[in-house]
LOLOBA-311499 format. One line per 4 residues: number of its first residue (from 1); for each residue x, y, z of C-alpha. Coordinates in steps of 0.02 Angstrom, whole numbers, plus 50000, padded with zeros to 5 digits. Example, Ala and Ser with C-alpha at 12.3 -4.5 7.8 and 13.67 -1.06 7.14 Angstrom:
BEGIN
1 = 50615 49775 50390  50684 49947 50357
end
This chain:
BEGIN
1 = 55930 56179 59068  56045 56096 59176  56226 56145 59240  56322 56098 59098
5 = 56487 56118 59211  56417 55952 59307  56422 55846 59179  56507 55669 59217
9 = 56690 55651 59136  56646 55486 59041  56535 55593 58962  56650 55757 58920
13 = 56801 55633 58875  56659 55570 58740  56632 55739 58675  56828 55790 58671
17 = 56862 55604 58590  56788 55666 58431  56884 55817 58412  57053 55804 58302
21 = 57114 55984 58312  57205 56081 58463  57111 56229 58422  56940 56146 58462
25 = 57035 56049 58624  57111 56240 58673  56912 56310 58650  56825 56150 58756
29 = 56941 56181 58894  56899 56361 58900  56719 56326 58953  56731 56298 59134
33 = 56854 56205 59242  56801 56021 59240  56796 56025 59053  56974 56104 59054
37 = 57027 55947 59151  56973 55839 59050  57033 55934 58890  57202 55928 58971
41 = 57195 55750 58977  57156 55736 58787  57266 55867 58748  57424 55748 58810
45 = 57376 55610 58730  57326 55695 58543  57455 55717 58401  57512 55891 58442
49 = 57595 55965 58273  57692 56130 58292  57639 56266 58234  57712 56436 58163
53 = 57650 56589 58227  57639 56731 58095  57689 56915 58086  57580 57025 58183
57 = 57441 57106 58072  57425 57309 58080  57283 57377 58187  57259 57197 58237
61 = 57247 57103 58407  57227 56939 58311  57377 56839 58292  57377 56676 58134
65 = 57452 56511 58175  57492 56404 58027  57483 56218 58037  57570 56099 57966
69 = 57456 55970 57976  57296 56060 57890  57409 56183 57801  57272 56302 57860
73 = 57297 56482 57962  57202 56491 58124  57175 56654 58203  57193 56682 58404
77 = 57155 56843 58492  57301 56894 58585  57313 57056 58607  57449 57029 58745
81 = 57584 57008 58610  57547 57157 58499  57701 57264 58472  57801 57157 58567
85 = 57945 57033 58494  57923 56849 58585  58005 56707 58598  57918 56525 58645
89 = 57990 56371 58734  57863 56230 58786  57708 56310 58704  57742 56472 58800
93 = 57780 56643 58724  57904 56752 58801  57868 56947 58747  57977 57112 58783
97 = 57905 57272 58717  57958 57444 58704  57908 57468 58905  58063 57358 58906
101 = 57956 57211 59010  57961 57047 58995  57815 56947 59010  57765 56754 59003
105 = 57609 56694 58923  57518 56544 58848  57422 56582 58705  57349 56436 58704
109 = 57273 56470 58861  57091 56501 58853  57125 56587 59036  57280 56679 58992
113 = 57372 56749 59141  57515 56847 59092  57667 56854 59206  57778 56986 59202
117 = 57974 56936 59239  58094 57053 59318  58156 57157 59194  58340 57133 59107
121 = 58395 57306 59131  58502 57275 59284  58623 57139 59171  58778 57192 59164
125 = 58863 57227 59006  58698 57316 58945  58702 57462 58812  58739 57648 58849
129 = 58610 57731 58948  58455 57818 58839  58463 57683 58717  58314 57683 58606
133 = 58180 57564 58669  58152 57497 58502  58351 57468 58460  58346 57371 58636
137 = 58157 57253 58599  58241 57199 58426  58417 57155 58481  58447 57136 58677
141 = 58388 56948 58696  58435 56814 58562  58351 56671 58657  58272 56628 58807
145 = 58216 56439 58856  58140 56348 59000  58209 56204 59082  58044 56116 59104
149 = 57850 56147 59047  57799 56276 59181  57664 56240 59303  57523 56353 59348
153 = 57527 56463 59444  57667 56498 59363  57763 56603 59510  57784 56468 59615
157 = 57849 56378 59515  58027 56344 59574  58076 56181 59459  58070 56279 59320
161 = 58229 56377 59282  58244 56507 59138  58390 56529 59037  58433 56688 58914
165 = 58547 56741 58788  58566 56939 58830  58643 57081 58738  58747 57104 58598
169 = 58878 57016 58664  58777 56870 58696  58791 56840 58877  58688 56702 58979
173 = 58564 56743 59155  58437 56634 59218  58298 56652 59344  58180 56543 59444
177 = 57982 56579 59434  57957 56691 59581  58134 56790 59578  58147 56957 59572
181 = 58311 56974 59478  58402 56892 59343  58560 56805 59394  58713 56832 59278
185 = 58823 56680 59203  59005 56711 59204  59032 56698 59014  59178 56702 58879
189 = 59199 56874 58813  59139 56803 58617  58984 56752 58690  58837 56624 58634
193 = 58721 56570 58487  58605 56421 58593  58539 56363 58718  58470 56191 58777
197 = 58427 56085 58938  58487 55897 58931  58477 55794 59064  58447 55897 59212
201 = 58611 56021 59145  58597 56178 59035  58739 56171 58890  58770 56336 58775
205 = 58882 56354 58616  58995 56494 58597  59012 56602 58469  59196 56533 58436
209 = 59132 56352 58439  59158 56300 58628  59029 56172 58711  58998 56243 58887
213 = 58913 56170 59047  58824 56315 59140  58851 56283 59316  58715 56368 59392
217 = 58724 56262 59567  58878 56365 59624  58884 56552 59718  58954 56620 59572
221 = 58870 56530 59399  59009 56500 59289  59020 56407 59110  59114 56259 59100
225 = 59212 56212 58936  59201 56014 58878  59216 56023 58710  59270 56131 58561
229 = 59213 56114 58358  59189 55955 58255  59359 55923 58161  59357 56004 58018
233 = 59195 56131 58031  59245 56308 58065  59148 56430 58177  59083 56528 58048
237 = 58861 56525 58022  58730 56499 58154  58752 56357 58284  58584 56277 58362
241 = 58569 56156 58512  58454 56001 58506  58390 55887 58629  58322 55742 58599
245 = 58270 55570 58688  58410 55595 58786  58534 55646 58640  58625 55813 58602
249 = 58631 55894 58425  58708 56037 58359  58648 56121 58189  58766 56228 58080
253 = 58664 56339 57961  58758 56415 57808  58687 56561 57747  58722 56650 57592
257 = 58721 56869 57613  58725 56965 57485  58663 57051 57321  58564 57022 57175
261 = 58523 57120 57017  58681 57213 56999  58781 57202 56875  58962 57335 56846
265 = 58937 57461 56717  58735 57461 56726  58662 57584 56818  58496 57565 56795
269 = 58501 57393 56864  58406 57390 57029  58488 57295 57169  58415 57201 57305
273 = 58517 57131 57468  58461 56940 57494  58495 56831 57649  58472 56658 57637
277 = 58502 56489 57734  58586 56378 57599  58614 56217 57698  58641 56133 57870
281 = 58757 55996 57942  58722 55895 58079  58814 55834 58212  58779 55734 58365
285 = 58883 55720 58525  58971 55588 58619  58960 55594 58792  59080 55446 58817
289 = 59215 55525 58719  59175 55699 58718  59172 55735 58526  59070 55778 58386
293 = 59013 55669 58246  58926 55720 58082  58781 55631 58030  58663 55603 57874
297 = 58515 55589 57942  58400 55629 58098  58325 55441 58102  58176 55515 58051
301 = 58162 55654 58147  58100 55817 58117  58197 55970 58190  58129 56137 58226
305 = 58244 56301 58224  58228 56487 58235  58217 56606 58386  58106 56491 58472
309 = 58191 56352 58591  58260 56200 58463  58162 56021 58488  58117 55901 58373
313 = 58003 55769 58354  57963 55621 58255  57838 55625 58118  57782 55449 58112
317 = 57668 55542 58232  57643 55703 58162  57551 55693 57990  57606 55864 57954
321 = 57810 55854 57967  57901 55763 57858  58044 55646 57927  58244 55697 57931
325 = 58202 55863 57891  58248 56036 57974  58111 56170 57972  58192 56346 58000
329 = 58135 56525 58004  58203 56688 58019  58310 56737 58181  58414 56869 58079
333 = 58387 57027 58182  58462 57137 58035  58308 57129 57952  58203 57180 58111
337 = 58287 57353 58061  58179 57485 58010  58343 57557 57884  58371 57363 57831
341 = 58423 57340 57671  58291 57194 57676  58134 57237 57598  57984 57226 57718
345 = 58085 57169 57885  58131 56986 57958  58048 56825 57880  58108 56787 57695
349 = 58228 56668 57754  58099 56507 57811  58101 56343 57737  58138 56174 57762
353 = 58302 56092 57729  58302 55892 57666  58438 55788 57739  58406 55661 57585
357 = 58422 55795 57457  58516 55945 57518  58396 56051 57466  58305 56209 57529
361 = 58087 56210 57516  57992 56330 57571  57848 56253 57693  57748 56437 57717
365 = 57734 56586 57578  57588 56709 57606  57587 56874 57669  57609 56897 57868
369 = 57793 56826 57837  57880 57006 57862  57908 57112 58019  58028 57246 58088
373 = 57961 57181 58247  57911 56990 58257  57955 56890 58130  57863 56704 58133
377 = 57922 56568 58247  57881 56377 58290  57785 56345 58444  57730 56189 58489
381 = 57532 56190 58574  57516 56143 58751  57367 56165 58872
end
């Protein structure tokens, strides 16, 4: 039998042509190099649909993916990501576990190299020493994003900037691929809900409403305020950051807390504590004049939220996602809590919100939802 690895590209690029789903793309490219190269080449030019990764099974080193487009579960082995929370941005997961590391991986990757970043224990404003490693995976980082798709090797890789939510008070560092320790942002004391690169510029929003620039070209990084809330919209809910061809979004999520089943007077009435996104408003921002304005639709977008890095695309291209919708999951760390009033851990609150309608569906509802350590999160494939 001949070297298979030798075969011409025409041919390969025939073979790879026939396939319509990443998985069988991610498992070509896997062979040997040349057929990676040319799977690479497919892979950019195929409909990509995002995909949610699931809770982590028990006892398992498999991790599911759900896809839209089949609305079929595909398993991955990735044992690099049990027992760890993660994070993605540009098809890449971002994991911290209880060793308190950080590492980078794609798990798409059929030659997964997994690259550990300095860790974000030297940050100041960081919790009393002896914290428990567990309290510290479920609630130091809120968010972490890349400013571009990293390059491999990864380390050295010094376009690519990563930006981070840390800590409780939700303070912003960044590193470059290859550096050692995090840089800290001078921040506002209430902190930040997102984080998004536009335009060759980072932008956060604060927790009290305040559009920042992040001015990371200066000796001392610094935030820079340029605009505060839409007229009219409090600060109150979760606040998301959207780029988009160019264009800046910000997402308000409403969600309702409390309980259910209780009523005065009767005791044996069990009560349960719910938590549950109600509705979003969207509003997009003016660069010319520096304000929000609130729109009714995405022109048929789709917009993907949660604890992995907000994008959206546009479904005329993606069979699975359905136009001016928002697809959310759960980024409510409460229910990552092992004494959390929420039954089974982090993950009821997923679903997809209709701009048309202004209703809530749910797109996912089988078991692997709930975790008290990863709850699921979109992550868009990439080679």
């Amino acid at each position: 039998m001949g070297n298979w690895a030798e075969l011409c590209s025409d041919i390969l690029r025939l073979i790879v042509d026939q396939f319509s789903k990443i998985e069988d793309i991610a498992h070509f490219g896997g062979v040997c190099r040349p057929w990676r190269s040319v799977s690479v080449e497919k892979w950019h030019f195929s409909i990509v649909d995002p995909w949610l990764m699931l809770a982590e099974k028990e006892d398992s080193d498999e991790r599911g993916f759900y896809s839209l487009s089949t609305k079929k579960v595909y398993h991955i082995n990735l044992p690099e990501t049990q027992g760890r929370k993660c994070w993605s941005s540009y098809g890449w997961l971002i994991t911290l576990g209880l060793d308190l590391e950080m590492h980078l991986l794609n798990p798409f990757s059929r030659s997964r190299v997994t690259i550990r970043f300095p860790p974000p224990l030297g940050l100041p404003n960081q919790y009393e020493p002896g914290i428990d490693p567990e309290f510290f995976r479920r609630t130091f980082i809120d968010k972490v994003i890349f400013s571009s798709r990293p390059s491999v090797p990864c380390e050295d890789d010094k376009k690519c900037v990563v930006m981070g939510i840390f800590s409780e008070w939700g303070k912003l560092a960044f590193l470059r691929m290859g550096d050692e320790v995090w840089t800290h942002v001078c921040t506002p004391k209430a902190g930040f809900h997102d984080i998004v690169y536009l335009n060759g510029q980072f932008y956060a929003f604060s927790r009290k409403g305040k559009l920042v620039m992040v001015d990371i070209s200066c000796p001392d990084p610094k935030t820079i305020e340029i605009a505060g809330l839409p007229e009219g919209r409090n600060a109150a809910g979760q606040f998301y950051l959207v780029e988009s061809v160019g264009e800046l979004f910000m997402l308000a999520r409403s969600v309702y807390m409390g309980y259910v089943g209780y009523y005065e007077g009767d005791e044996d009435e069990d009560e349960s504590y719910i938590y549950e996104t109600d509705e979003f408003e969207v509003y997009k921002f003016n660069f010319d004049n520096m304000n929000w304005t609130l729109v009714k639709n995405l022109d048929n977008r789709a917009i993907f939220v949660g604890v992995n890095a907000s994008f959206a695309i546009f479904p005329s291209n993606h069979s699975g996602c359905e136009p001016n919708c928002i697809y959310f999951t759960d980024d409510n760390s409460y229910g990552l809590m092992k004494d959390s009033r929420l039954e089974g851990g982090a993950g009821k609150d997923m679903g997809v919100f209709r701009m048309e309608t202004g209703k809530v569906d749910y797109h996912y509802k089988v078991p692997d939802m709930l975790s008290r350590i990863c709850a699921p999160l979109w992550i868009c494939p990439s080679p």
